[in-house]
mmCIF entry with sequence, helices, sheets and N, C-alpha, C, O atoms, coordinates in Angstrom:
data_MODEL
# 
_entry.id   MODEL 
# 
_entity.id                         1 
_entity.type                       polymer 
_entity.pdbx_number_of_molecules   1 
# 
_entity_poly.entity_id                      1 
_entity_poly.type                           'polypeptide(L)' 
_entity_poly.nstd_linkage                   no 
_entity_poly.nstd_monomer                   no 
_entity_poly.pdbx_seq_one_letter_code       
;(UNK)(UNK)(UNK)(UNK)(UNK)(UNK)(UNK)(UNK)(UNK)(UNK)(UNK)(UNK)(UNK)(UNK)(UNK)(UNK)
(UNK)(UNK)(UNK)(UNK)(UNK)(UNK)(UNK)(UNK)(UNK)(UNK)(UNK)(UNK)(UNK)(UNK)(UNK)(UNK)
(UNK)(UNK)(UNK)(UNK)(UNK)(UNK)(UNK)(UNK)(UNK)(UNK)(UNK)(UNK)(UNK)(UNK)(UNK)(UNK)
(UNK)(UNK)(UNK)
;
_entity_poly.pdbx_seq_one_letter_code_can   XXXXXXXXXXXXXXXXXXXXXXXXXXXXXXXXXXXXXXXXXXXXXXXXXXX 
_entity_poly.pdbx_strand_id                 A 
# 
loop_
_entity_poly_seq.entity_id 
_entity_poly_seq.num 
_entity_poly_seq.mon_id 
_entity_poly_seq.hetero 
1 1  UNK n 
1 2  UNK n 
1 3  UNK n 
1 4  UNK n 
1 5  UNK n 
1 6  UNK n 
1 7  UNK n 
1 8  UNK n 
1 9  UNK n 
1 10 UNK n 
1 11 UNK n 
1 12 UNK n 
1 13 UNK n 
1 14 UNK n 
1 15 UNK n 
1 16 UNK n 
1 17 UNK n 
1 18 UNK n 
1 19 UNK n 
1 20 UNK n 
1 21 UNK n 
1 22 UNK n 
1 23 UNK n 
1 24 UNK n 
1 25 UNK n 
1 26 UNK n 
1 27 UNK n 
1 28 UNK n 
1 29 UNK n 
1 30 UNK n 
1 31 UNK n 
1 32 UNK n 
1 33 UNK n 
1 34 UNK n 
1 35 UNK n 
1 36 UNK n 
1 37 UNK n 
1 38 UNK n 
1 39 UNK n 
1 40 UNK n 
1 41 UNK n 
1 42 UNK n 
1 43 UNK n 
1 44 UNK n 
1 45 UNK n 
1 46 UNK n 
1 47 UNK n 
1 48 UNK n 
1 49 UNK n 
1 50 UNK n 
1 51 UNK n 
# 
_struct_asym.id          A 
_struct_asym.entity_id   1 
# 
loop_
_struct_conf.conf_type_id 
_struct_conf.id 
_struct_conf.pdbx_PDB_helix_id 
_struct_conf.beg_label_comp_id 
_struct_conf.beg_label_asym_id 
_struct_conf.beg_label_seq_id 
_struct_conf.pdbx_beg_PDB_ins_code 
_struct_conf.end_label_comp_id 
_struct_conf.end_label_asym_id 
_struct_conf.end_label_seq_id 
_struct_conf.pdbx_end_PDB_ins_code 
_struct_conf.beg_auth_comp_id 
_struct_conf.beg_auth_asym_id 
_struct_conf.beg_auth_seq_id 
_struct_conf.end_auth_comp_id 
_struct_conf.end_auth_asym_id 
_struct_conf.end_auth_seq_id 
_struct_conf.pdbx_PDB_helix_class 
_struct_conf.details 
_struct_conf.pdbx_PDB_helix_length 
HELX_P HELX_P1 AA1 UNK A 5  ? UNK A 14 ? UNK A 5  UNK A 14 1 ? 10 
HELX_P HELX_P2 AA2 UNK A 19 ? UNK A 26 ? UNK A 19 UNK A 26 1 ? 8  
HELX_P HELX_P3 AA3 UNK A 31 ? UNK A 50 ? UNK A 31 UNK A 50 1 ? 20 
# 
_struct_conf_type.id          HELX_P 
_struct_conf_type.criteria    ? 
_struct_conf_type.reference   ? 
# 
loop_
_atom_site.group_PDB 
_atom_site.id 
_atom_site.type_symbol 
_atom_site.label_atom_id 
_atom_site.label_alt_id 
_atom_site.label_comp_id 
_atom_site.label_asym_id 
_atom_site.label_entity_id 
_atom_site.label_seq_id 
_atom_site.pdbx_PDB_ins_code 
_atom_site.Cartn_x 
_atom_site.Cartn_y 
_atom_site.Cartn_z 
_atom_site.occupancy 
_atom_site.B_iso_or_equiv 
_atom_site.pdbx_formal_charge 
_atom_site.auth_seq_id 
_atom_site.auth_comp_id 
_atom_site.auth_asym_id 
_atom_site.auth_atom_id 
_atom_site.pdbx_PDB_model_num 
ATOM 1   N N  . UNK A 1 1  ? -17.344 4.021   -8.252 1.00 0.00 ? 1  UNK A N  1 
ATOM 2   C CA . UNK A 1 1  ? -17.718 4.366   -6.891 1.00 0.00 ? 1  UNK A CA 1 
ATOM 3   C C  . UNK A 1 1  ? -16.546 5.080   -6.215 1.00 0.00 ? 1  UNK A C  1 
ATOM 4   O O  . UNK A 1 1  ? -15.349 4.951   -6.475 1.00 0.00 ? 1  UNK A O  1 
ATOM 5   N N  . UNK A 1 2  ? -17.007 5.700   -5.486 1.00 0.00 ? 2  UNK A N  1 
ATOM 6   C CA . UNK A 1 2  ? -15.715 6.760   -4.908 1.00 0.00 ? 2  UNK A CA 1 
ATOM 7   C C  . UNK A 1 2  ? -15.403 6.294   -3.740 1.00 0.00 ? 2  UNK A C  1 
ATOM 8   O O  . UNK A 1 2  ? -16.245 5.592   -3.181 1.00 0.00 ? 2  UNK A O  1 
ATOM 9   N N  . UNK A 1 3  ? -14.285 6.525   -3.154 1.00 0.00 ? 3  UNK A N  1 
ATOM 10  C CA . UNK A 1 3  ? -13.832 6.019   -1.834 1.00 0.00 ? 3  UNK A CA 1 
ATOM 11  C C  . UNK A 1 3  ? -13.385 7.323   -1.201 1.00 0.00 ? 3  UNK A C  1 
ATOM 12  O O  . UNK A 1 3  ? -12.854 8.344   -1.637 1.00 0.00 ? 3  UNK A O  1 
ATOM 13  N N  . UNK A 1 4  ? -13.780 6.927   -0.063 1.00 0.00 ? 4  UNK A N  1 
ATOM 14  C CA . UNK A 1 4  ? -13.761 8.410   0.762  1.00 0.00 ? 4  UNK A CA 1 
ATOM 15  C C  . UNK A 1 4  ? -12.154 8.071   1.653  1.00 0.00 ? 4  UNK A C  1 
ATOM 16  O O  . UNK A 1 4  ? -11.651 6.993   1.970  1.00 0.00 ? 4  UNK A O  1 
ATOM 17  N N  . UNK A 1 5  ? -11.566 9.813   1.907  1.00 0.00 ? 5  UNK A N  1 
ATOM 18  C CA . UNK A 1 5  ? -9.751  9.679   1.836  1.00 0.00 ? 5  UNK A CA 1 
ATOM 19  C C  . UNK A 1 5  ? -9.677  9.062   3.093  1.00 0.00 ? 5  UNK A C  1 
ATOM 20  O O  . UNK A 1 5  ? -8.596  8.605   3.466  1.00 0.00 ? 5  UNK A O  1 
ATOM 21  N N  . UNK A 1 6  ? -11.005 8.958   4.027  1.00 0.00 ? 6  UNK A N  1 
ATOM 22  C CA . UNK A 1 6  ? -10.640 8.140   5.444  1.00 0.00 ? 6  UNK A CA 1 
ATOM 23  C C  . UNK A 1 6  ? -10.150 6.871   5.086  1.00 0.00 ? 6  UNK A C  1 
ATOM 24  O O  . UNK A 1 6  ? -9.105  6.371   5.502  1.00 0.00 ? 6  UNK A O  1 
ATOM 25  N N  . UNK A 1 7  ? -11.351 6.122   3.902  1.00 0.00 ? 7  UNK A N  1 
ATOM 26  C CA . UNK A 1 7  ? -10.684 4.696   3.980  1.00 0.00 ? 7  UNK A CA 1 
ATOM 27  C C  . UNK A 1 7  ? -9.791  4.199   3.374  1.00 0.00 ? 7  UNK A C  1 
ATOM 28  O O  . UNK A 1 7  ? -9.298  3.071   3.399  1.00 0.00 ? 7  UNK A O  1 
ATOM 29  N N  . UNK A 1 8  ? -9.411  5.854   2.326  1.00 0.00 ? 8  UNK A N  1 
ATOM 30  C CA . UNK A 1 8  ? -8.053  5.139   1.277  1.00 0.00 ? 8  UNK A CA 1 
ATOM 31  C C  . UNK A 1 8  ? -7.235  4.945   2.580  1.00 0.00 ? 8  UNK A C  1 
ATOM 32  O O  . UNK A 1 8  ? -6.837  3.844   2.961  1.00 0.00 ? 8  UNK A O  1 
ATOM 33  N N  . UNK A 1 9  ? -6.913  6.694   3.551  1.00 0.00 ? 9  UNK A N  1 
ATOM 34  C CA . UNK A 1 9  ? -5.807  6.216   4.141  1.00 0.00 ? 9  UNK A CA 1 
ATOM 35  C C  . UNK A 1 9  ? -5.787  5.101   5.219  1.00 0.00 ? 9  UNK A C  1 
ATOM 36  O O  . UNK A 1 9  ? -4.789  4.595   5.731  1.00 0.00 ? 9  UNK A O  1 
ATOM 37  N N  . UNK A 1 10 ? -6.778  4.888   5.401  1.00 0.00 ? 10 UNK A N  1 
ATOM 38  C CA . UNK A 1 10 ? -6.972  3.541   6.770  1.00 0.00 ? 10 UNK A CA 1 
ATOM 39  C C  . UNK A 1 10 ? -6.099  2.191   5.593  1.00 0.00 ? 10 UNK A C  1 
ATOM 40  O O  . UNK A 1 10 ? -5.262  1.456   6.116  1.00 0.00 ? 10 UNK A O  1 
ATOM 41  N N  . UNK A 1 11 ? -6.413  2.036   4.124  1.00 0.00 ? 11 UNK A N  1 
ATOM 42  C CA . UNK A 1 11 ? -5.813  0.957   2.970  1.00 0.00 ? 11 UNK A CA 1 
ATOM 43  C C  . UNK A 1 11 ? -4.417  1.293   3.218  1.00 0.00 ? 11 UNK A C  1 
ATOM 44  O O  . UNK A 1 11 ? -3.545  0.497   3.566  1.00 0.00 ? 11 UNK A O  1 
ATOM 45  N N  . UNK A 1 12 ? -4.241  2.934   2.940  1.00 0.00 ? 12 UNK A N  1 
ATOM 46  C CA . UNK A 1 12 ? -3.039  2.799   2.947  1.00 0.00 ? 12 UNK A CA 1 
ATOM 47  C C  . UNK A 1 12 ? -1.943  2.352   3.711  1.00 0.00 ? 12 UNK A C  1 
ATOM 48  O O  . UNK A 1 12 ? -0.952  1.704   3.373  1.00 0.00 ? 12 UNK A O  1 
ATOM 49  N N  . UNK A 1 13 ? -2.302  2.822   4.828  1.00 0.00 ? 13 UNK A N  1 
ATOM 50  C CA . UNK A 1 13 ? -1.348  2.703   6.668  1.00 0.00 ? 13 UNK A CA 1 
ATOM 51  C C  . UNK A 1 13 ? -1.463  0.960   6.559  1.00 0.00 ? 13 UNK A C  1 
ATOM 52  O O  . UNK A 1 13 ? -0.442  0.299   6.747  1.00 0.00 ? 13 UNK A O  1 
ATOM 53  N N  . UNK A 1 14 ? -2.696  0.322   6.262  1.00 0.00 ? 14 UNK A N  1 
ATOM 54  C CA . UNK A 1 14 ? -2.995  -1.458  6.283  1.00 0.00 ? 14 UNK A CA 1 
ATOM 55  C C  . UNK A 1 14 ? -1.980  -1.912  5.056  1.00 0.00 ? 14 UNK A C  1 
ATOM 56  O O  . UNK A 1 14 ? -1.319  -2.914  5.331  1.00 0.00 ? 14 UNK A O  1 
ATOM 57  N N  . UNK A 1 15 ? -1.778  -1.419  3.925  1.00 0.00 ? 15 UNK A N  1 
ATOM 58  C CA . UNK A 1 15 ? -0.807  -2.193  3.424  1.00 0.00 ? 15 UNK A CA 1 
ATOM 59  C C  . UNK A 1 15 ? 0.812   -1.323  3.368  1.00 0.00 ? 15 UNK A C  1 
ATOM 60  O O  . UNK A 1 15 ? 1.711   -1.634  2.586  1.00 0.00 ? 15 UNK A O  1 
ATOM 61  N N  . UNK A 1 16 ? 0.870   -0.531  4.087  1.00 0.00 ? 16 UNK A N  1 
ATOM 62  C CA . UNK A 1 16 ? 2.174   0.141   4.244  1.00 0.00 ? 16 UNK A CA 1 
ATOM 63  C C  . UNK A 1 16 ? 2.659   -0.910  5.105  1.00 0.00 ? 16 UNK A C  1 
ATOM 64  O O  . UNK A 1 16 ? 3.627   -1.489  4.610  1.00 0.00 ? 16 UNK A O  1 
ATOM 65  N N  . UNK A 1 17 ? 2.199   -1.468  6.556  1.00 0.00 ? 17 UNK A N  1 
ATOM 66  C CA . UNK A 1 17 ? 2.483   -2.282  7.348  1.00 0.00 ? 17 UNK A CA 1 
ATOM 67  C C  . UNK A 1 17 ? 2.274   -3.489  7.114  1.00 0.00 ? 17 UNK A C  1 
ATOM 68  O O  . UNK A 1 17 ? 2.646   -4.313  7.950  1.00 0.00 ? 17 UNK A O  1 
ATOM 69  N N  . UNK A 1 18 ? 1.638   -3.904  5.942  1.00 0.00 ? 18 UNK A N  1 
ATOM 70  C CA . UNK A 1 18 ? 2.038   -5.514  5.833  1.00 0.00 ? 18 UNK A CA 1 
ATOM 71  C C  . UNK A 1 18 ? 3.183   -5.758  4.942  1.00 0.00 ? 18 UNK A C  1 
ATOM 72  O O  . UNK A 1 18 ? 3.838   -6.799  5.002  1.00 0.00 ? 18 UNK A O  1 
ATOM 73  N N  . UNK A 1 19 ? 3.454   -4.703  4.027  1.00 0.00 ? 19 UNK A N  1 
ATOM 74  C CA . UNK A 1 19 ? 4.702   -4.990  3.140  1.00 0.00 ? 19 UNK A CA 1 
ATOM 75  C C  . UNK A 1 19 ? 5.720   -4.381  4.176  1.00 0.00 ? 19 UNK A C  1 
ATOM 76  O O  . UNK A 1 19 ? 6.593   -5.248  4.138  1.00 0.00 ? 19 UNK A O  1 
ATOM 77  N N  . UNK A 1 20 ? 6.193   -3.370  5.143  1.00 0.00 ? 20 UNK A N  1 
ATOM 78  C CA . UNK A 1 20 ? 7.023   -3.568  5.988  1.00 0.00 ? 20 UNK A CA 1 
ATOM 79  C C  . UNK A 1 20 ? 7.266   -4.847  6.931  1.00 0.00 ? 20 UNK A C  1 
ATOM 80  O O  . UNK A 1 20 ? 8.315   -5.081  7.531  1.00 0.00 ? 20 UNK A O  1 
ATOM 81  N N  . UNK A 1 21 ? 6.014   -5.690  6.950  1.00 0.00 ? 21 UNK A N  1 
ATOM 82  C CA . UNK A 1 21 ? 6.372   -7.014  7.708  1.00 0.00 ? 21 UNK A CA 1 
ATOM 83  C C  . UNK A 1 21 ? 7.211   -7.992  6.770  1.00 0.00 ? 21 UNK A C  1 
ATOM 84  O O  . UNK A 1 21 ? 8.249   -8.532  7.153  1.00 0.00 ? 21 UNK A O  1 
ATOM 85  N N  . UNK A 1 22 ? 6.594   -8.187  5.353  1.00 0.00 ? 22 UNK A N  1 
ATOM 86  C CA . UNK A 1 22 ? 6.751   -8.971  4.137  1.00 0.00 ? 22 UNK A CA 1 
ATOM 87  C C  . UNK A 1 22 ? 8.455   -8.238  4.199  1.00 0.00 ? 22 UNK A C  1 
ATOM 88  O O  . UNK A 1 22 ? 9.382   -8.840  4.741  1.00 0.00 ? 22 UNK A O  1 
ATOM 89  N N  . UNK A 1 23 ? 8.567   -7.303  3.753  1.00 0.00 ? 23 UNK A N  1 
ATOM 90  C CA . UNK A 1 23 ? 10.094  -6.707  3.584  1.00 0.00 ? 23 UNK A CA 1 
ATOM 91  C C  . UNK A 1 23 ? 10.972  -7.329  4.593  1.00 0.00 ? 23 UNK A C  1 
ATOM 92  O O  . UNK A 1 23 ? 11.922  -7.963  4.136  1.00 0.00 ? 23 UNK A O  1 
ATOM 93  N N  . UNK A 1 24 ? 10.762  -7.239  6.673  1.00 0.00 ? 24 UNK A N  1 
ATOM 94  C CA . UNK A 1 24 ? 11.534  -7.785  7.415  1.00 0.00 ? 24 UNK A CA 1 
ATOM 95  C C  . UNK A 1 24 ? 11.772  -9.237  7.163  1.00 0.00 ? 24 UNK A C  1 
ATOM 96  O O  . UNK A 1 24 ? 12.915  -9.691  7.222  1.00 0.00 ? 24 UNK A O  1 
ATOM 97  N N  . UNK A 1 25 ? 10.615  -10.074 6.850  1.00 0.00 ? 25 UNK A N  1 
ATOM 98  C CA . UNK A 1 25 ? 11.039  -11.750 6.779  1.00 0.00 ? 25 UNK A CA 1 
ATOM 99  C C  . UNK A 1 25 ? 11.271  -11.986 5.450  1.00 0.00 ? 25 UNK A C  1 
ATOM 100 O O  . UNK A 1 25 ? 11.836  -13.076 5.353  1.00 0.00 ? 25 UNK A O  1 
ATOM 101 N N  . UNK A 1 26 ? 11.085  -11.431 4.283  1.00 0.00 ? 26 UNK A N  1 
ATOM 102 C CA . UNK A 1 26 ? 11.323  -11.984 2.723  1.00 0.00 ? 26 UNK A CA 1 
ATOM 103 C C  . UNK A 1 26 ? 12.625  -11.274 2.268  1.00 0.00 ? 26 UNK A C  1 
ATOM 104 O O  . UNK A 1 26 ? 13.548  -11.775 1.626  1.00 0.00 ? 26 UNK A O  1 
ATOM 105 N N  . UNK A 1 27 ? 12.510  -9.979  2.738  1.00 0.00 ? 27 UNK A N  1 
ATOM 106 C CA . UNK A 1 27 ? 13.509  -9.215  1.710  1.00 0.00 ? 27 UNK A CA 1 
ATOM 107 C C  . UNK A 1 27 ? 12.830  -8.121  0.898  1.00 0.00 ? 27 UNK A C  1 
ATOM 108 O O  . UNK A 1 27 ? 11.616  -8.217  0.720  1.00 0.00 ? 27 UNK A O  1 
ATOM 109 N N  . UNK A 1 28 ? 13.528  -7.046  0.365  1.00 0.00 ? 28 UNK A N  1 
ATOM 110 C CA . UNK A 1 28 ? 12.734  -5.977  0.043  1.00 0.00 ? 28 UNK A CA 1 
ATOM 111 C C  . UNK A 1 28 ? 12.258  -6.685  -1.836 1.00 0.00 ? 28 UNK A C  1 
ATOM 112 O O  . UNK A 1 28 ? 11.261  -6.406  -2.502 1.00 0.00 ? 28 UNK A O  1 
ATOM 113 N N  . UNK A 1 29 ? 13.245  -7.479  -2.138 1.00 0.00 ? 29 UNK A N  1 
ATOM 114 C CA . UNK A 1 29 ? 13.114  -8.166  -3.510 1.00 0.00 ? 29 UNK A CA 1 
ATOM 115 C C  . UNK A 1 29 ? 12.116  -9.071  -3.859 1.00 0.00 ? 29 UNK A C  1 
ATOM 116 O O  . UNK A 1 29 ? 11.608  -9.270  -4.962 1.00 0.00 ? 29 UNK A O  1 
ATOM 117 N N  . UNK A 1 30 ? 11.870  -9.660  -2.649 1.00 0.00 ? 30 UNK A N  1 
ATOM 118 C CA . UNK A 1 30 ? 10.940  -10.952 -2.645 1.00 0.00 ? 30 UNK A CA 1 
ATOM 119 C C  . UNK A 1 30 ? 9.586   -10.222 -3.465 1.00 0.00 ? 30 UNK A C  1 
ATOM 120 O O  . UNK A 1 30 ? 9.213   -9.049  -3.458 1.00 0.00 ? 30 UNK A O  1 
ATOM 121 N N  . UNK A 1 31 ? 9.020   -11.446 -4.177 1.00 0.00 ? 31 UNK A N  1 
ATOM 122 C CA . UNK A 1 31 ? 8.201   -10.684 -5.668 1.00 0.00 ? 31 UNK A CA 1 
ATOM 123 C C  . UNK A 1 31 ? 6.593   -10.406 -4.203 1.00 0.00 ? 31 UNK A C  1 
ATOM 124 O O  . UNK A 1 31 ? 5.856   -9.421  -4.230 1.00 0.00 ? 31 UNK A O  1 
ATOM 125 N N  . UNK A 1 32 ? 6.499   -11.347 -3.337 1.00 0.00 ? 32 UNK A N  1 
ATOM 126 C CA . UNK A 1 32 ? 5.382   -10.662 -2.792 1.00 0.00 ? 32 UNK A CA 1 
ATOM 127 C C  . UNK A 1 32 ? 5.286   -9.549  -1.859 1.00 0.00 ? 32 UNK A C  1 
ATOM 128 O O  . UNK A 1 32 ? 4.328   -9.307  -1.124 1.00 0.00 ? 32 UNK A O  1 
ATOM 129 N N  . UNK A 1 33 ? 6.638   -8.737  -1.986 1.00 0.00 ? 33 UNK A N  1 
ATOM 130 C CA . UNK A 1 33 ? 7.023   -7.303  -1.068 1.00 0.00 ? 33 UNK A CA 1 
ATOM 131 C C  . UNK A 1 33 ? 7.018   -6.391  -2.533 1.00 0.00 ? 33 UNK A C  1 
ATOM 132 O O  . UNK A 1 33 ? 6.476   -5.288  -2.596 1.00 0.00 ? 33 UNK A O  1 
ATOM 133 N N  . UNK A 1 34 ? 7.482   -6.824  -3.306 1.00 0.00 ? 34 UNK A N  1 
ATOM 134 C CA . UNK A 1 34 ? 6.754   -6.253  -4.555 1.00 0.00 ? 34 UNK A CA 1 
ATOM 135 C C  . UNK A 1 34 ? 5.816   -6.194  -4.862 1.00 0.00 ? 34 UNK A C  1 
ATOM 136 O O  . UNK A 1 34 ? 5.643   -5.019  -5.185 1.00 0.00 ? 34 UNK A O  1 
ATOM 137 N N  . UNK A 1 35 ? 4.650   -6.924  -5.059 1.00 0.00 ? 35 UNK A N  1 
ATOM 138 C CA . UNK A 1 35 ? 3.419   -7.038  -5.037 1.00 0.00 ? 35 UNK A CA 1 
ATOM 139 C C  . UNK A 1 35 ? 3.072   -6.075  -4.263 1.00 0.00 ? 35 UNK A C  1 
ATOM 140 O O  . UNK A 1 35 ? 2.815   -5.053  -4.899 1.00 0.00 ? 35 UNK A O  1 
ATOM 141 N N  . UNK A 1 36 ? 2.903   -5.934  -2.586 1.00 0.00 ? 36 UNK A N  1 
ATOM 142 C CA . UNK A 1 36 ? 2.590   -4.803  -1.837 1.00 0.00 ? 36 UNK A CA 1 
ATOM 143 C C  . UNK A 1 36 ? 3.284   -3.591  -2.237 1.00 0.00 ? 36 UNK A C  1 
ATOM 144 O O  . UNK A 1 36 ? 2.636   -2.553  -2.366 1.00 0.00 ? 36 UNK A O  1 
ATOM 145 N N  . UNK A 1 37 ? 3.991   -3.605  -2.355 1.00 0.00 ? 37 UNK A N  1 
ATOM 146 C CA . UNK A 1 37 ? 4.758   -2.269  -2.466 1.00 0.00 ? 37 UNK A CA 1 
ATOM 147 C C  . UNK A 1 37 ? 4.195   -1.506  -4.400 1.00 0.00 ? 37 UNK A C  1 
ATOM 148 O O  . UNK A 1 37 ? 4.478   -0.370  -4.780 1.00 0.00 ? 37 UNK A O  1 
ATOM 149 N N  . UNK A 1 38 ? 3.517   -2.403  -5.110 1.00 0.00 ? 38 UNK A N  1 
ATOM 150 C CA . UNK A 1 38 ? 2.637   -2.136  -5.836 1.00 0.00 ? 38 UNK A CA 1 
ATOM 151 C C  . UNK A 1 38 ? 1.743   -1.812  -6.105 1.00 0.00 ? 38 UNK A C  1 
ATOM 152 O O  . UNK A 1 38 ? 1.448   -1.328  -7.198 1.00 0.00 ? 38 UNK A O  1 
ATOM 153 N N  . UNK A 1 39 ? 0.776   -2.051  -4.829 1.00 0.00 ? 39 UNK A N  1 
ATOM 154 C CA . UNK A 1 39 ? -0.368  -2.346  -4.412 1.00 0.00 ? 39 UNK A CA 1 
ATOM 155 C C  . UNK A 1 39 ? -0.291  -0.594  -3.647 1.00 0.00 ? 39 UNK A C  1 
ATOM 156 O O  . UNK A 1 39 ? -0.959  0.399   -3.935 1.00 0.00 ? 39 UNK A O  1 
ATOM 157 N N  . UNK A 1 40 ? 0.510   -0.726  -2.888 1.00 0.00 ? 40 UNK A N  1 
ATOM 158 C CA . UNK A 1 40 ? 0.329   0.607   -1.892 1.00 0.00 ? 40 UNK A CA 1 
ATOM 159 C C  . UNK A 1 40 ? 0.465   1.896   -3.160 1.00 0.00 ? 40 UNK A C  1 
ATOM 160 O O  . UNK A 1 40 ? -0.449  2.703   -3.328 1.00 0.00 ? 40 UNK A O  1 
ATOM 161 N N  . UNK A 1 41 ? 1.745   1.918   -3.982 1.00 0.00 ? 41 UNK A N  1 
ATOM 162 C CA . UNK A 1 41 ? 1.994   2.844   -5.219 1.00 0.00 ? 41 UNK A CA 1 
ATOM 163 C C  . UNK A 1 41 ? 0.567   3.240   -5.926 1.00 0.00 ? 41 UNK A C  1 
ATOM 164 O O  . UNK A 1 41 ? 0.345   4.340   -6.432 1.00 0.00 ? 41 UNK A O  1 
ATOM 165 N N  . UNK A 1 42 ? -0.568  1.901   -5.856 1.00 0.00 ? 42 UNK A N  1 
ATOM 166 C CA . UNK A 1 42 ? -1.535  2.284   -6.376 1.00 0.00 ? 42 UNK A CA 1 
ATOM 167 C C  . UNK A 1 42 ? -2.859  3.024   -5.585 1.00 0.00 ? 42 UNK A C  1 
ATOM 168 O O  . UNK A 1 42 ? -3.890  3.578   -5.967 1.00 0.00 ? 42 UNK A O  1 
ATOM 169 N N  . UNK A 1 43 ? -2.168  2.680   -4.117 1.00 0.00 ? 43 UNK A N  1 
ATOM 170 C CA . UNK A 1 43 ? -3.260  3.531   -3.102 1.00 0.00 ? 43 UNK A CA 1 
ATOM 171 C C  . UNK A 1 43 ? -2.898  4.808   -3.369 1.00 0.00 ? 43 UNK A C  1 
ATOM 172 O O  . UNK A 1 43 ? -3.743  5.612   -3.761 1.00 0.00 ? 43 UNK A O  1 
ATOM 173 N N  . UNK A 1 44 ? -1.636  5.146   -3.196 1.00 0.00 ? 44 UNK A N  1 
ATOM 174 C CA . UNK A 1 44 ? -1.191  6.052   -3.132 1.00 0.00 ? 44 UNK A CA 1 
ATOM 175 C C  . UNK A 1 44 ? -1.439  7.217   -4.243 1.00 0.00 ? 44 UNK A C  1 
ATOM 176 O O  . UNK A 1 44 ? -1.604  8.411   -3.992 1.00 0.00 ? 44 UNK A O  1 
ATOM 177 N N  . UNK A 1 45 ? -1.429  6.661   -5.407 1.00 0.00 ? 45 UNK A N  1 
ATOM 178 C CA . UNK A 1 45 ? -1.826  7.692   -6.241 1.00 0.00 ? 45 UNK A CA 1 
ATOM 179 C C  . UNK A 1 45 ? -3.068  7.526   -6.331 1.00 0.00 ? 45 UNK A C  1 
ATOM 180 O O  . UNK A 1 45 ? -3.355  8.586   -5.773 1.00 0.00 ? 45 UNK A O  1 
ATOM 181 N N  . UNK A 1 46 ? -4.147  7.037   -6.590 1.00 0.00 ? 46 UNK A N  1 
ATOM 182 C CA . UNK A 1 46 ? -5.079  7.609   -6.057 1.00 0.00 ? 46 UNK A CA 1 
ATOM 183 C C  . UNK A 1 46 ? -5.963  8.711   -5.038 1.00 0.00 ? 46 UNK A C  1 
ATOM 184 O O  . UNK A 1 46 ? -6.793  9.592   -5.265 1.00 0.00 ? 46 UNK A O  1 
ATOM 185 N N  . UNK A 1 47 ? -5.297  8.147   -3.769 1.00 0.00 ? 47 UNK A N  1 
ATOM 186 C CA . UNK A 1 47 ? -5.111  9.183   -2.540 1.00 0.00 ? 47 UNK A CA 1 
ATOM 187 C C  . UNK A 1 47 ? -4.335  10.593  -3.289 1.00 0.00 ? 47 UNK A C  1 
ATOM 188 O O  . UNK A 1 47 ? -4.839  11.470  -2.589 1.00 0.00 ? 47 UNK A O  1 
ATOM 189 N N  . UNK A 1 48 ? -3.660  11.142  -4.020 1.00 0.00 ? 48 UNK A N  1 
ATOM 190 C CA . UNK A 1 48 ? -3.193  12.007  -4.767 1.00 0.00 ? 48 UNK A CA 1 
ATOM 191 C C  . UNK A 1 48 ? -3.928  12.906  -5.452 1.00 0.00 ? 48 UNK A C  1 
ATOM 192 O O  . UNK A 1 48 ? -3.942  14.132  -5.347 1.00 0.00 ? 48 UNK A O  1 
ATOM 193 N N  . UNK A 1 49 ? -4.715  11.985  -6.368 1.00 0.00 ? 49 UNK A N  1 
ATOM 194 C CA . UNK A 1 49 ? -5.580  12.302  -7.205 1.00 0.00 ? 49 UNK A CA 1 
ATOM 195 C C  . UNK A 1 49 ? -6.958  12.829  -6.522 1.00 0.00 ? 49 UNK A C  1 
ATOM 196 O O  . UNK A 1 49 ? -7.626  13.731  -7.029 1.00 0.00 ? 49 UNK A O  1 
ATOM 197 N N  . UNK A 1 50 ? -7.281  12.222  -5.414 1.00 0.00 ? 50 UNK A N  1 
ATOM 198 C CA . UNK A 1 50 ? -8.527  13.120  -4.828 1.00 0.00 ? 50 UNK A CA 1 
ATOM 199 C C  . UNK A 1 50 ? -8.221  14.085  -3.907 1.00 0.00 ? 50 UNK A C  1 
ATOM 200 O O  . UNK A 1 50 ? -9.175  14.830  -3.679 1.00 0.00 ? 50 UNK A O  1 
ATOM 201 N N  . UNK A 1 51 ? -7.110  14.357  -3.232 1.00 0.00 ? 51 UNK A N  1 
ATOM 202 C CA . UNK A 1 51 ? -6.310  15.224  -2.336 1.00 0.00 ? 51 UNK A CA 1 
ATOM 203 C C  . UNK A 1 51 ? -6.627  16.945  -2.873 1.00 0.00 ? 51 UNK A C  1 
ATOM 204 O O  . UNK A 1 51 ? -6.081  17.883  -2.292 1.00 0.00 ? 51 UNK A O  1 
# 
């Protein structure tokens, strides 16, 4: 199913700003600012790929 680039980027901007929250109170190391910051890498190329 395809996702249209409104709602990748609405995903994206939503987990850009929860791993910038996760990053201020954990640390940029902490494995669940990793996790997001994984998570977004994978919005992100996607969003790429249909661009």
């Amino acid at each position: 199913m395809a996702v249209s680039k409104t709602i990748l980027r609405n995903r994206i901007r939503f987990v850009r700003r929860k791993m910038y929250r996760k990053a201020k109170i954990l640390g940029f190391t902490h494995p669940e600012t990793v996790a997001c910051s994984q998570t977004l890498d994978g919005l992100l190329n996607r969003y790429q790929d249909i661009a």
